[in-house]
PDB file of N, CA, C and O in Angstrom:
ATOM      1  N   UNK A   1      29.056 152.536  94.901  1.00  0.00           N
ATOM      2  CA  UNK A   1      29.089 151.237  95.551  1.00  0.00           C
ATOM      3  C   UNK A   1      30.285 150.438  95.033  1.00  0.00           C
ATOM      4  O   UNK A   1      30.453 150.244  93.829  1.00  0.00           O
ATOM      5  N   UNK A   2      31.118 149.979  95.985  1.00  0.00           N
ATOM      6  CA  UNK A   2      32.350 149.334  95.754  1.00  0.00           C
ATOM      7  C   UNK A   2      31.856 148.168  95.316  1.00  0.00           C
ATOM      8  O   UNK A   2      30.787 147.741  95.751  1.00  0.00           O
ATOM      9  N   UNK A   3      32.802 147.313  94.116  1.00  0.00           N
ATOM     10  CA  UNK A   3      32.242 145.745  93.394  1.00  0.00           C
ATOM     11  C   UNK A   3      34.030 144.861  93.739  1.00  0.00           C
ATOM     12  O   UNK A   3      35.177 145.292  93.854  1.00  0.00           O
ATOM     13  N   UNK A   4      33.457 143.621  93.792  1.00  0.00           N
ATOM     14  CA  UNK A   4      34.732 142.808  94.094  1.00  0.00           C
ATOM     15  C   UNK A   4      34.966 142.440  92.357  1.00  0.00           C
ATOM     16  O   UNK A   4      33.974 142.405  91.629  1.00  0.00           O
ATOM     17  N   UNK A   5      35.866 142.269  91.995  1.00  0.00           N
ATOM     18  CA  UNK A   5      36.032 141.721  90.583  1.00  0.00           C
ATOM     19  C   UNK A   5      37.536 140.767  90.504  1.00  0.00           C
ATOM     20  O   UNK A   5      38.639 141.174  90.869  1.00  0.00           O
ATOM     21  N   UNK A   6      37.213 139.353  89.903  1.00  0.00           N
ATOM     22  CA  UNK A   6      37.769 138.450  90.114  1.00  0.00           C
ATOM     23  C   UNK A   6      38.558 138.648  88.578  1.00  0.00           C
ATOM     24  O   UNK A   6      38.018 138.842  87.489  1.00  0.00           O
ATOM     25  N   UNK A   7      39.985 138.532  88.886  1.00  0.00           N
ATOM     26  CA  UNK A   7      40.580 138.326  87.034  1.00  0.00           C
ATOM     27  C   UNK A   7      41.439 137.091  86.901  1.00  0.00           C
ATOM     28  O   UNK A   7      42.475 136.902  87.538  1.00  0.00           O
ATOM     29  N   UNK A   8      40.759 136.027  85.751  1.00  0.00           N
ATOM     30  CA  UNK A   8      41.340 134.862  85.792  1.00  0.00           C
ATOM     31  C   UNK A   8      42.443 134.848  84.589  1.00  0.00           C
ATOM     32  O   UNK A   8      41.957 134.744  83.462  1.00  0.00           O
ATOM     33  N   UNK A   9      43.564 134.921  84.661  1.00  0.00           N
ATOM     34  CA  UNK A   9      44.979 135.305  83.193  1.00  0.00           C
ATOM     35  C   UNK A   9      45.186 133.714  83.202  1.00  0.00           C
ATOM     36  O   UNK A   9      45.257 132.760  83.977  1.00  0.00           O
ATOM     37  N   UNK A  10      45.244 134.104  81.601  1.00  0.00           N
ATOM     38  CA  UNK A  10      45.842 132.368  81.199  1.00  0.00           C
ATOM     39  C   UNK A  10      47.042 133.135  80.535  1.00  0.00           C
ATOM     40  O   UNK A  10      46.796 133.873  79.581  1.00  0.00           O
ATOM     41  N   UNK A  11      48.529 132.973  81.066  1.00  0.00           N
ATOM     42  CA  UNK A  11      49.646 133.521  80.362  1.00  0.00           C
ATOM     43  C   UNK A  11      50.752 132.582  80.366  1.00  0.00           C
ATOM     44  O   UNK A  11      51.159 132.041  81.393  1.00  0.00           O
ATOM     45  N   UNK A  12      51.235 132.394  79.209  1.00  0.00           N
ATOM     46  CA  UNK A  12      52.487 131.635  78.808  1.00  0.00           C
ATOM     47  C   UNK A  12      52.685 130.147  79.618  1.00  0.00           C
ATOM     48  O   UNK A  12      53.637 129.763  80.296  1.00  0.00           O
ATOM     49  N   UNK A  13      51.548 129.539  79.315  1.00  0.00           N
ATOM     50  CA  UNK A  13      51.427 127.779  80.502  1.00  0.00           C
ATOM     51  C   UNK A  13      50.712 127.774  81.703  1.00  0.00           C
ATOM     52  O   UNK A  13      50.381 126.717  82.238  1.00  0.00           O
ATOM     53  N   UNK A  14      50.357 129.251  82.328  1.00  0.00           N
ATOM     54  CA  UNK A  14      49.811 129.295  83.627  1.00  0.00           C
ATOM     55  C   UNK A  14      49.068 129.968  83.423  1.00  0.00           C
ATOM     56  O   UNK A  14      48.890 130.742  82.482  1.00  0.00           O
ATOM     57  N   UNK A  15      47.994 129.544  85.165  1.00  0.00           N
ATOM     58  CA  UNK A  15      47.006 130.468  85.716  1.00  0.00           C
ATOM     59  C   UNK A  15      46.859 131.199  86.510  1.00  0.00           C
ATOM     60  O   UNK A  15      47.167 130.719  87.601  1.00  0.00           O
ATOM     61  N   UNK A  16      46.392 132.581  86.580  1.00  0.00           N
ATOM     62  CA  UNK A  16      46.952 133.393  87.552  1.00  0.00           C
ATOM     63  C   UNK A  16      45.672 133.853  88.100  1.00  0.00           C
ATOM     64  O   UNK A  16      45.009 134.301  87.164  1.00  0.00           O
ATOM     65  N   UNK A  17      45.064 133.932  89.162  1.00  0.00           N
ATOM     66  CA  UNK A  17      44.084 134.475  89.858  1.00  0.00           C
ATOM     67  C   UNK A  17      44.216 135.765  90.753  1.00  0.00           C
ATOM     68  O   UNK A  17      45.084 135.802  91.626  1.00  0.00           O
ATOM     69  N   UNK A  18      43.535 136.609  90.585  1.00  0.00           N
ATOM     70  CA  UNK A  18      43.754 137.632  91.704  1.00  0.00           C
ATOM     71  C   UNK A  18      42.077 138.648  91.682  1.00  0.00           C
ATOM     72  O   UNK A  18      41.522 138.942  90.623  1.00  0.00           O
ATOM     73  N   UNK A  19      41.519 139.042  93.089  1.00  0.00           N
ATOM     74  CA  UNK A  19      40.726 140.033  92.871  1.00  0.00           C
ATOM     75  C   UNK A  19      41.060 141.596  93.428  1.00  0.00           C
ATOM     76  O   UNK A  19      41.976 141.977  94.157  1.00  0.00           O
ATOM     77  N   UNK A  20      40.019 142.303  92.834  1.00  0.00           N
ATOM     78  CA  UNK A  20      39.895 144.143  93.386  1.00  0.00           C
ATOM     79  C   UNK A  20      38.977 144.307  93.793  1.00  0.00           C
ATOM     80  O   UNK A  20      38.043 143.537  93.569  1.00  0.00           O
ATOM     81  N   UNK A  21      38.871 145.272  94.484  1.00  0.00           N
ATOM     82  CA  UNK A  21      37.400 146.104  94.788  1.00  0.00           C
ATOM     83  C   UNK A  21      37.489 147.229  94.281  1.00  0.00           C
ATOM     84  O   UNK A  21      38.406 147.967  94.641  1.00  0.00           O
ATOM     85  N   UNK A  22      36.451 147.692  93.205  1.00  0.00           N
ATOM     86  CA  UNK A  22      36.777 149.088  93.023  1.00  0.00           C
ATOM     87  C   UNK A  22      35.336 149.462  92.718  1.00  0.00           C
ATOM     88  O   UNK A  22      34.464 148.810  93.293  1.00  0.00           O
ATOM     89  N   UNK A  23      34.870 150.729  91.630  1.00  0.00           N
ATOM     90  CA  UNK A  23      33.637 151.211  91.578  1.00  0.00           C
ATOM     91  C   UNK A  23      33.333 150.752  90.368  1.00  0.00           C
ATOM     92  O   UNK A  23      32.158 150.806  90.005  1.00  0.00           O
ATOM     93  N   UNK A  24      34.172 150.300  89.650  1.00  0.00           N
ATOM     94  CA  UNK A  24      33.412 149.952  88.433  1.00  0.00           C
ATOM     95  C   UNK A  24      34.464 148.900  87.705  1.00  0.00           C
ATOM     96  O   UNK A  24      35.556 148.743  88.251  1.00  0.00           O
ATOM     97  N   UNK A  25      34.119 148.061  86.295  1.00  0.00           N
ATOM     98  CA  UNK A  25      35.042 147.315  85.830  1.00  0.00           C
ATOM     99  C   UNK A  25      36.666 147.948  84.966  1.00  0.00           C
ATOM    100  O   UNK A  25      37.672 147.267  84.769  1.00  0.00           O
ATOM    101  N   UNK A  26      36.471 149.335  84.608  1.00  0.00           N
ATOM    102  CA  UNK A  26      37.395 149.879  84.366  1.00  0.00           C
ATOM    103  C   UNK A  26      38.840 150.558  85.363  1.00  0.00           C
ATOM    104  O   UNK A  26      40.031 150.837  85.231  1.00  0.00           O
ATOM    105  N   UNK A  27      37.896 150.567  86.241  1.00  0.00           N
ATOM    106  CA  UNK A  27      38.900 150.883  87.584  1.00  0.00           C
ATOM    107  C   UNK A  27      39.867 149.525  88.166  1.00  0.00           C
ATOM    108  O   UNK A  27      40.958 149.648  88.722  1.00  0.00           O
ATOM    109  N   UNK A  28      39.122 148.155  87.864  1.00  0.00           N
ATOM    110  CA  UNK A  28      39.172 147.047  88.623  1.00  0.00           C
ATOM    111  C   UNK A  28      40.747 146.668  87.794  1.00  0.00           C
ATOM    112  O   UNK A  28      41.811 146.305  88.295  1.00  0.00           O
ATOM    113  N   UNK A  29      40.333 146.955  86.157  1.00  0.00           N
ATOM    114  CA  UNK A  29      41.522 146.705  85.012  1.00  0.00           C
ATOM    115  C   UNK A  29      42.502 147.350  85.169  1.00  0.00           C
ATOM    116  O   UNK A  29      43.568 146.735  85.193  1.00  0.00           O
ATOM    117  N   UNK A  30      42.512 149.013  85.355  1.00  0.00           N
ATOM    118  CA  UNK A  30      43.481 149.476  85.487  1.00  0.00           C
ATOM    119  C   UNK A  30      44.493 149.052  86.874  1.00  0.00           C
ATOM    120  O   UNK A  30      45.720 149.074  86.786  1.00  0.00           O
ATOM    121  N   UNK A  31      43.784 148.681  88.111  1.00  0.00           N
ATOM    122  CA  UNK A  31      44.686 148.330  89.595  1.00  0.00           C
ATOM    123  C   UNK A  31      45.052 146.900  89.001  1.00  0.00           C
ATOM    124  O   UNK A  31      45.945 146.327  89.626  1.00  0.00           O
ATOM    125  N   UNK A  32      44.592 146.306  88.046  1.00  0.00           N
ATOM    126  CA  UNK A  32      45.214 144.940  88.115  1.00  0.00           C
ATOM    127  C   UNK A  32      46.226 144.965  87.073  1.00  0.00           C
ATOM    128  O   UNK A  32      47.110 144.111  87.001  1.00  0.00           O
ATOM    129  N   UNK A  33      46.094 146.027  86.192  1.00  0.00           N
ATOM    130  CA  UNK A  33      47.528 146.118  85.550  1.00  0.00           C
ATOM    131  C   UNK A  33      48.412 146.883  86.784  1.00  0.00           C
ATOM    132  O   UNK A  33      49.626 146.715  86.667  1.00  0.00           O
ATOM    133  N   UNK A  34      48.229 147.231  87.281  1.00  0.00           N
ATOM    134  CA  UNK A  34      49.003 148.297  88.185  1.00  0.00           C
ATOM    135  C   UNK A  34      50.040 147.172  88.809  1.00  0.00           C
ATOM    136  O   UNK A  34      51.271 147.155  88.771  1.00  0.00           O
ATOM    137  N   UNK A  35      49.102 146.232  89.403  1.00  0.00           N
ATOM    138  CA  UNK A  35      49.866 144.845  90.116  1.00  0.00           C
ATOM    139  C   UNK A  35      50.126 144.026  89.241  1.00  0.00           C
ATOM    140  O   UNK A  35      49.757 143.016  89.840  1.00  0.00           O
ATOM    141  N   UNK A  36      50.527 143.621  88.144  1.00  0.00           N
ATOM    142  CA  UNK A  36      50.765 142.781  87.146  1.00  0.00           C
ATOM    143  C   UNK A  36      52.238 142.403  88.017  1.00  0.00           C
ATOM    144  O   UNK A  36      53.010 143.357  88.109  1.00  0.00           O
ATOM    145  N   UNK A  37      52.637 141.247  88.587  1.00  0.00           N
ATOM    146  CA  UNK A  37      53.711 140.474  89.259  1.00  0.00           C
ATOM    147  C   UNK A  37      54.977 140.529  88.204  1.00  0.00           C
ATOM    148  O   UNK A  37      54.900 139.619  87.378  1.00  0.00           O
ATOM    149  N   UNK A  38      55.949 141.254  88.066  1.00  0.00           N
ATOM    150  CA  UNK A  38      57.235 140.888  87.432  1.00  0.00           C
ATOM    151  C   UNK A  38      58.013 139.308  87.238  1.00  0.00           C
ATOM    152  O   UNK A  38      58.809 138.926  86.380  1.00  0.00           O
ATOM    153  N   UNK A  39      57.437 138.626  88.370  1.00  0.00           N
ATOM    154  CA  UNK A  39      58.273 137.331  88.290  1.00  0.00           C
ATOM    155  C   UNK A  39      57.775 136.667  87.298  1.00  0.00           C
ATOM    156  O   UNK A  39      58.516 135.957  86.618  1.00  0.00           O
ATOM    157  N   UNK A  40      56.364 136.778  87.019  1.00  0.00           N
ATOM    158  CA  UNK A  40      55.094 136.192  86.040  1.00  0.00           C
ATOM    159  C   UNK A  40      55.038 136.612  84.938  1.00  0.00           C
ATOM    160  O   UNK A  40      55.234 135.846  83.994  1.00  0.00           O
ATOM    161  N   UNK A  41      54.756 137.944  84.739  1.00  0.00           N
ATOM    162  CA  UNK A  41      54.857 138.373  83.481  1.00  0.00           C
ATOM    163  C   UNK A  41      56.477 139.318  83.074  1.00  0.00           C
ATOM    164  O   UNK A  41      57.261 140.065  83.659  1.00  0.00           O
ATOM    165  N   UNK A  42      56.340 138.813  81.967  1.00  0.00           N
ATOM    166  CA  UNK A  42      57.485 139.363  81.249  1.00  0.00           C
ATOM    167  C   UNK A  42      57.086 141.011  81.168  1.00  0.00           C
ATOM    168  O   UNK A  42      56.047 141.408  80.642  1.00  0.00           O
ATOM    169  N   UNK A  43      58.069 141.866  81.764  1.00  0.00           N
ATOM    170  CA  UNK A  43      58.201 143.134  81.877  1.00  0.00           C
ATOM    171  C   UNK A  43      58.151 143.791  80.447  1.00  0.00           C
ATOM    172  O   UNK A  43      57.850 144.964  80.666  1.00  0.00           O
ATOM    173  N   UNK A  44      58.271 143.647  79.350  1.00  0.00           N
ATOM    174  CA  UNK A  44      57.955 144.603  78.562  1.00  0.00           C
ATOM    175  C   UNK A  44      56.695 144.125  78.114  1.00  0.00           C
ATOM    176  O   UNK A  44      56.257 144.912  77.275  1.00  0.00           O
ATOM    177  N   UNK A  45      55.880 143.118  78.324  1.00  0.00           N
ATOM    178  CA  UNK A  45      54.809 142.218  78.225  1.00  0.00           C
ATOM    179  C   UNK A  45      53.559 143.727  79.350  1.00  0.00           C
ATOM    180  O   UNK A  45      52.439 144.080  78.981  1.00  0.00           O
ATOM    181  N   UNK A  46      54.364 144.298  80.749  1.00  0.00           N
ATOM    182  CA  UNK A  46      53.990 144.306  81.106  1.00  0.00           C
ATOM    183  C   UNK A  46      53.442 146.269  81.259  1.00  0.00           C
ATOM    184  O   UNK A  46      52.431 146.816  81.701  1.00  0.00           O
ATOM    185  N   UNK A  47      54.645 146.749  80.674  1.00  0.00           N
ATOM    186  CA  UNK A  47      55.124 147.549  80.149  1.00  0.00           C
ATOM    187  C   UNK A  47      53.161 147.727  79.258  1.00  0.00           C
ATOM    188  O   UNK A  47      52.139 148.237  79.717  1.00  0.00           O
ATOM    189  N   UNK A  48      53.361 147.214  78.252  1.00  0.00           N
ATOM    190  CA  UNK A  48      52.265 147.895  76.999  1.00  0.00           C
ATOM    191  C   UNK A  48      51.338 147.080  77.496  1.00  0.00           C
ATOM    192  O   UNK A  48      50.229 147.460  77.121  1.00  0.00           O
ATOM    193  N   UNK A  49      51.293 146.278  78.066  1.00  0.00           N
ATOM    194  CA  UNK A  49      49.636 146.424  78.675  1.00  0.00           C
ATOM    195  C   UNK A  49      49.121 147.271  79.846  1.00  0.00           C
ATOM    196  O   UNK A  49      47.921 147.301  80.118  1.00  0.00           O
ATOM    197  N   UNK A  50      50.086 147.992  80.570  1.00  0.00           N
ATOM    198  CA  UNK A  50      49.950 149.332  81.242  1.00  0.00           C
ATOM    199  C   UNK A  50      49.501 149.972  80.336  1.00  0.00           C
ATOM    200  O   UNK A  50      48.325 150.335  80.339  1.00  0.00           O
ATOM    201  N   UNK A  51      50.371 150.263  79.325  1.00  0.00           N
ATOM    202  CA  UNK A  51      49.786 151.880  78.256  1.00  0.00           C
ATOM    203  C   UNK A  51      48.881 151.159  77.257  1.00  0.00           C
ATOM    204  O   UNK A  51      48.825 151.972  76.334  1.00  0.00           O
ATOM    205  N   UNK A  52      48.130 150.087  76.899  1.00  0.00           N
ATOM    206  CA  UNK A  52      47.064 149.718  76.545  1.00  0.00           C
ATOM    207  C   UNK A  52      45.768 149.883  77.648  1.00  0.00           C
ATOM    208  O   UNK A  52      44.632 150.282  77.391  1.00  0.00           O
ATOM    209  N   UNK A  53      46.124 149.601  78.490  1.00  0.00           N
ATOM    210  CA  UNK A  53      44.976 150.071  79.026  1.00  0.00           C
ATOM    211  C   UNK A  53      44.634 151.731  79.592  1.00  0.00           C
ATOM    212  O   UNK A  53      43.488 152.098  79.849  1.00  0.00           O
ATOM    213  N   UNK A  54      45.899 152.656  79.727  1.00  0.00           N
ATOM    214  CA  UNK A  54      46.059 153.491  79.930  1.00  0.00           C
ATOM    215  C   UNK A  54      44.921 154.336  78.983  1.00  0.00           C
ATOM    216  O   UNK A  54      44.058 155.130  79.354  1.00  0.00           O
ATOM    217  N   UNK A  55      45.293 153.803  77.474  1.00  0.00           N
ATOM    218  CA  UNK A  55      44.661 154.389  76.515  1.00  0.00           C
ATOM    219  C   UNK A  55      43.472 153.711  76.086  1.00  0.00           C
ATOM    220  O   UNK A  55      43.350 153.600  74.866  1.00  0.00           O
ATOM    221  N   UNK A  56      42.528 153.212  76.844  1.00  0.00           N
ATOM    222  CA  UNK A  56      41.516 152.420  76.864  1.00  0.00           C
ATOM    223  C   UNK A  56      41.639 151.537  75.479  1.00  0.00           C
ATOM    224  O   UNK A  56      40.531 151.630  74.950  1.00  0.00           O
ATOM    225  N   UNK A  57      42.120 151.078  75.016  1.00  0.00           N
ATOM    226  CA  UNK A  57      42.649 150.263  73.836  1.00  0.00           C
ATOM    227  C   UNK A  57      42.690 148.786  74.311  1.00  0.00           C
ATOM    228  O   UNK A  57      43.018 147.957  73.461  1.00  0.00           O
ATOM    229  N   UNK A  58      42.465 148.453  75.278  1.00  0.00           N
ATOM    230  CA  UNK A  58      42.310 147.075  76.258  1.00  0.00           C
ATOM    231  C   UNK A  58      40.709 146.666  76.815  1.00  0.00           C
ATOM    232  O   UNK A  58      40.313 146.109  77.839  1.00  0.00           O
ATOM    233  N   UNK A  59      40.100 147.159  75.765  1.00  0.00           N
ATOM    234  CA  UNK A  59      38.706 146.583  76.603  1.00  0.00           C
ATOM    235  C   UNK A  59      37.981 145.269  76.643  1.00  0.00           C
ATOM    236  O   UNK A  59      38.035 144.380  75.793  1.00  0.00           O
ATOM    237  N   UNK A  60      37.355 145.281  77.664  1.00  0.00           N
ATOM    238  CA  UNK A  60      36.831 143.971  77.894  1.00  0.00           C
ATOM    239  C   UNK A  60      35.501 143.837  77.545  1.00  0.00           C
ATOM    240  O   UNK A  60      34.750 144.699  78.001  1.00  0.00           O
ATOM    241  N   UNK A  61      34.804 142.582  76.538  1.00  0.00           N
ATOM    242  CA  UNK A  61      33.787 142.602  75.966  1.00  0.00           C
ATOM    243  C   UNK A  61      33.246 141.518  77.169  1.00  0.00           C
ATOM    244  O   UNK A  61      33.783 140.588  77.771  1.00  0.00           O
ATOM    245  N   UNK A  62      31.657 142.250  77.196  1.00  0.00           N
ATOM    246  CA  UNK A  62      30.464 141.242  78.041  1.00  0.00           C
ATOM    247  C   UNK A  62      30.740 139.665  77.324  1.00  0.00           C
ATOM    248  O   UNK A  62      31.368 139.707  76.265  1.00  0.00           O
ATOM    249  N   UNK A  63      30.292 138.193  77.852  1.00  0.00           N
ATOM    250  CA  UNK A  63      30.551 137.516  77.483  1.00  0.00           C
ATOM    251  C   UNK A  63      28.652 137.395  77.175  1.00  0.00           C
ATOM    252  O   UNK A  63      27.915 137.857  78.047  1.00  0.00           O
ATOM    253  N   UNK A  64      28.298 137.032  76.452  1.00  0.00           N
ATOM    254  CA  UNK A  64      27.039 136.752  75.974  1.00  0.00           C
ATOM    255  C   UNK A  64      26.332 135.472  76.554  1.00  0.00           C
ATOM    256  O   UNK A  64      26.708 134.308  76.417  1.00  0.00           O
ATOM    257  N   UNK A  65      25.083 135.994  77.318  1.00  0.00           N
ATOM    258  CA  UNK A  65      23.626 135.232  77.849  1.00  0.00           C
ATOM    259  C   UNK A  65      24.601 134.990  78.917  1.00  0.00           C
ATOM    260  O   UNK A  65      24.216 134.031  79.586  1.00  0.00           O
ATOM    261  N   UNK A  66      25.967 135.584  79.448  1.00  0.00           N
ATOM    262  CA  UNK A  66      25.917 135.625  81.312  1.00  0.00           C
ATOM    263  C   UNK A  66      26.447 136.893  81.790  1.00  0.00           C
ATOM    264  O   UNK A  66      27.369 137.511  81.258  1.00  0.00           O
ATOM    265  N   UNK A  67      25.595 137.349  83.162  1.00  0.00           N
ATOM    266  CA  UNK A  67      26.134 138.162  83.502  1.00  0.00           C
ATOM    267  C   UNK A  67      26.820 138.847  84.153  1.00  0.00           C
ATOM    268  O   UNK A  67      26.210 138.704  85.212  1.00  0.00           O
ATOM    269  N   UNK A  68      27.832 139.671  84.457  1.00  0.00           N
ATOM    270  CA  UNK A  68      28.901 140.499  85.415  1.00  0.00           C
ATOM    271  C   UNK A  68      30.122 139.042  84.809  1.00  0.00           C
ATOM    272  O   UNK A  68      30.543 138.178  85.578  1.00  0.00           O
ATOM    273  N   UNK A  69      30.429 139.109  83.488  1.00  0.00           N
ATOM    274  CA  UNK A  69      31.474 138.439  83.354  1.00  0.00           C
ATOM    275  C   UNK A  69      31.796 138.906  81.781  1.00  0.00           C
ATOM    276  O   UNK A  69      30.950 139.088  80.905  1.00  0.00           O
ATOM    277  N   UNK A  70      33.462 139.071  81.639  1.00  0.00           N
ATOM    278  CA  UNK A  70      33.801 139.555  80.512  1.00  0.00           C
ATOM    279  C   UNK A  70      35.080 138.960  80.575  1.00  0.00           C
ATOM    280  O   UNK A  70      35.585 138.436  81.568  1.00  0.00           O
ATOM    281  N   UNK A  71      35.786 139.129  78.950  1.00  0.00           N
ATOM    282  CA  UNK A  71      36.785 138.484  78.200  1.00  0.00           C
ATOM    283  C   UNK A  71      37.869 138.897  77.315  1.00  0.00           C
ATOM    284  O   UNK A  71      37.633 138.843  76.108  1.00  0.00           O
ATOM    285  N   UNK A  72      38.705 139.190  77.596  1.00  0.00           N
ATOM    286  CA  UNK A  72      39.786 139.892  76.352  1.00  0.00           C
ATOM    287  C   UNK A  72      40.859 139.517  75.983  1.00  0.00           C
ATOM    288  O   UNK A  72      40.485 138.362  75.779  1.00  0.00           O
ATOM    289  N   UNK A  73      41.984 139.493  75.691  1.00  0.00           N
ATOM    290  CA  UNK A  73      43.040 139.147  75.037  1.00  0.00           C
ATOM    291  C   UNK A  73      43.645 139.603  75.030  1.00  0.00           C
ATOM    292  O   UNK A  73      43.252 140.764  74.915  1.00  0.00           O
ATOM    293  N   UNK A  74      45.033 139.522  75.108  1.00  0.00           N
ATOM    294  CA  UNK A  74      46.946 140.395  74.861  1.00  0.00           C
ATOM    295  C   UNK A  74      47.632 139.977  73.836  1.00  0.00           C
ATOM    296  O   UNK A  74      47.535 138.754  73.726  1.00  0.00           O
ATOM    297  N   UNK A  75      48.235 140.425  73.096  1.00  0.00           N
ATOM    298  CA  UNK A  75      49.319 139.520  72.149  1.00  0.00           C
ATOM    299  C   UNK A  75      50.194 140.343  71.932  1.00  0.00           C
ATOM    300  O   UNK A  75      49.915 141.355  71.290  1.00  0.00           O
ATOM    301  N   UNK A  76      51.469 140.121  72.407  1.00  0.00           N
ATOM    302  CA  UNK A  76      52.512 140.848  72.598  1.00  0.00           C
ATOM    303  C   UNK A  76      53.874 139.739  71.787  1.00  0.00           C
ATOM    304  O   UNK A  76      54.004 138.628  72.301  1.00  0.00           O
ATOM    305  N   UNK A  77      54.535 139.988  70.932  1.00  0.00           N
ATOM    306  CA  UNK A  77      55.366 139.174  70.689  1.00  0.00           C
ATOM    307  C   UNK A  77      55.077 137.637  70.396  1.00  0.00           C
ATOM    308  O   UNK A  77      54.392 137.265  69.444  1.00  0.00           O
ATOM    309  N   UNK A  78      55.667 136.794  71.308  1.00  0.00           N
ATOM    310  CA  UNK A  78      54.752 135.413  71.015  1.00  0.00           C
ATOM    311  C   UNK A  78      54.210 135.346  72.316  1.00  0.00           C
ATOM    312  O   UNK A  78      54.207 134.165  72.663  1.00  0.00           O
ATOM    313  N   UNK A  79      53.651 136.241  73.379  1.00  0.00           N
ATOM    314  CA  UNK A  79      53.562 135.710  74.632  1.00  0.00           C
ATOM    315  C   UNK A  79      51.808 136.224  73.975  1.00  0.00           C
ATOM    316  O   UNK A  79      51.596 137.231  73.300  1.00  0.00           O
ATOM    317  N   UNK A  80      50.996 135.437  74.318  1.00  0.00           N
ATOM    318  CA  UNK A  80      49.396 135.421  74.346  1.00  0.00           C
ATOM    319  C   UNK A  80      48.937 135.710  75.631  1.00  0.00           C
ATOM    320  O   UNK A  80      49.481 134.880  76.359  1.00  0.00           O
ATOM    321  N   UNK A  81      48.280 136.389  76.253  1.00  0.00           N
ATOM    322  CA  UNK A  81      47.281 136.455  77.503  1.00  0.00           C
ATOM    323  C   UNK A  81      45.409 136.608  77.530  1.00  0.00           C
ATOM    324  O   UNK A  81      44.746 137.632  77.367  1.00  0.00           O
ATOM    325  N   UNK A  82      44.976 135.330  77.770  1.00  0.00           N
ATOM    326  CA  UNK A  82      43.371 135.621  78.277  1.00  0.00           C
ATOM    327  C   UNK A  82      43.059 136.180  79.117  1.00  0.00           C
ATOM    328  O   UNK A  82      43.858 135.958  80.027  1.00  0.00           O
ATOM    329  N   UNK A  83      42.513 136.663  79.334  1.00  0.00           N
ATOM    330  CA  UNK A  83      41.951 137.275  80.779  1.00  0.00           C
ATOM    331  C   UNK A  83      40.392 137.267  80.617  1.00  0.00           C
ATOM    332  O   UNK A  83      39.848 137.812  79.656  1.00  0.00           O
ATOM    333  N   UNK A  84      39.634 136.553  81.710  1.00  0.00           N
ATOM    334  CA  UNK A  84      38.713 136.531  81.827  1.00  0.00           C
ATOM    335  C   UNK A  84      37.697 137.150  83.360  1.00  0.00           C
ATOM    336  O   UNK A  84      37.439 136.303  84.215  1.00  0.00           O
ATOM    337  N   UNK A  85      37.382 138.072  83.495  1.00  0.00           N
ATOM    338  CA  UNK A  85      37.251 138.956  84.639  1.00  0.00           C
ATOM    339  C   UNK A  85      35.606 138.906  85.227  1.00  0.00           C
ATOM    340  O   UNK A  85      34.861 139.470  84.425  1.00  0.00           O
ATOM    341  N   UNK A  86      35.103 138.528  86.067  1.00  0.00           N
ATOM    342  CA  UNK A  86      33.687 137.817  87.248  1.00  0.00           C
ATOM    343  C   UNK A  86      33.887 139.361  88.058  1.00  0.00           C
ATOM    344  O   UNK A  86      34.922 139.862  88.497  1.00  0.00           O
ATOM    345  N   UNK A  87      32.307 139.954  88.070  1.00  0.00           N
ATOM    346  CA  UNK A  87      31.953 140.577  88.607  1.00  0.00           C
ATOM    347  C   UNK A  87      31.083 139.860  90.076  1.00  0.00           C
ATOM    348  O   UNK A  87      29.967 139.366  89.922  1.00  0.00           O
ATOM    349  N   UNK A  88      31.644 139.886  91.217  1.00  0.00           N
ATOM    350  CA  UNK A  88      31.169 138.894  92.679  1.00  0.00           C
ATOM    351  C   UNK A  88      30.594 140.014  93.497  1.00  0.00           C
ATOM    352  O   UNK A  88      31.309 141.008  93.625  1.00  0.00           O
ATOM    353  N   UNK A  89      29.544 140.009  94.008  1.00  0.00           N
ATOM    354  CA  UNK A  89      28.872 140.178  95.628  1.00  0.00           C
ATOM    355  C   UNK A  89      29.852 140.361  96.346  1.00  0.00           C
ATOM    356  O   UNK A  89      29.708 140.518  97.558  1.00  0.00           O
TER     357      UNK A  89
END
């Protein structure tokens, strides 16, 4: 069963919204690194969070007492990224 999954990035001053449909939340991470926007993120920024998640080394923890929603982090140089990812109907 295909799931919509919403990923909210807080990177370098901005907010970036985008969703997937895929079969599960690991599939949803990998297509949204896949599309990670060059104009937005800094390319070698964008670079190792491809091969972080490649190597499952990027995971996203449940956020506690809610559910179909999780939370993780980037730190690459001085550039920081949240990402906070909603599992939707």
């Amino acid at each position: 069963m295909m799931k919509k999954y919403t990923f909210i990035a807080e990177y370098r001053g901005g907010t970036y919204i985008s969703q997937y449909v895929e079969e599960n939340l690991l599939n949803s991470l990998k297509k949204w690194g896949e599309y990670l926007d060059s104009s937005i993120y800094l390319k070698e920024d964008i670079m190792q969070l491809r091969q972080e998640i490649k190597m499952d080394e990027y995971a996203p923890a449940p956020v506690k007492t809610i559910e179909n929603v999780w939370c993780c982090s980037f730190l690459s140089g001085e550039s920081f990224l949240l990402l906070n990812i909603i599992e939707t109907v």
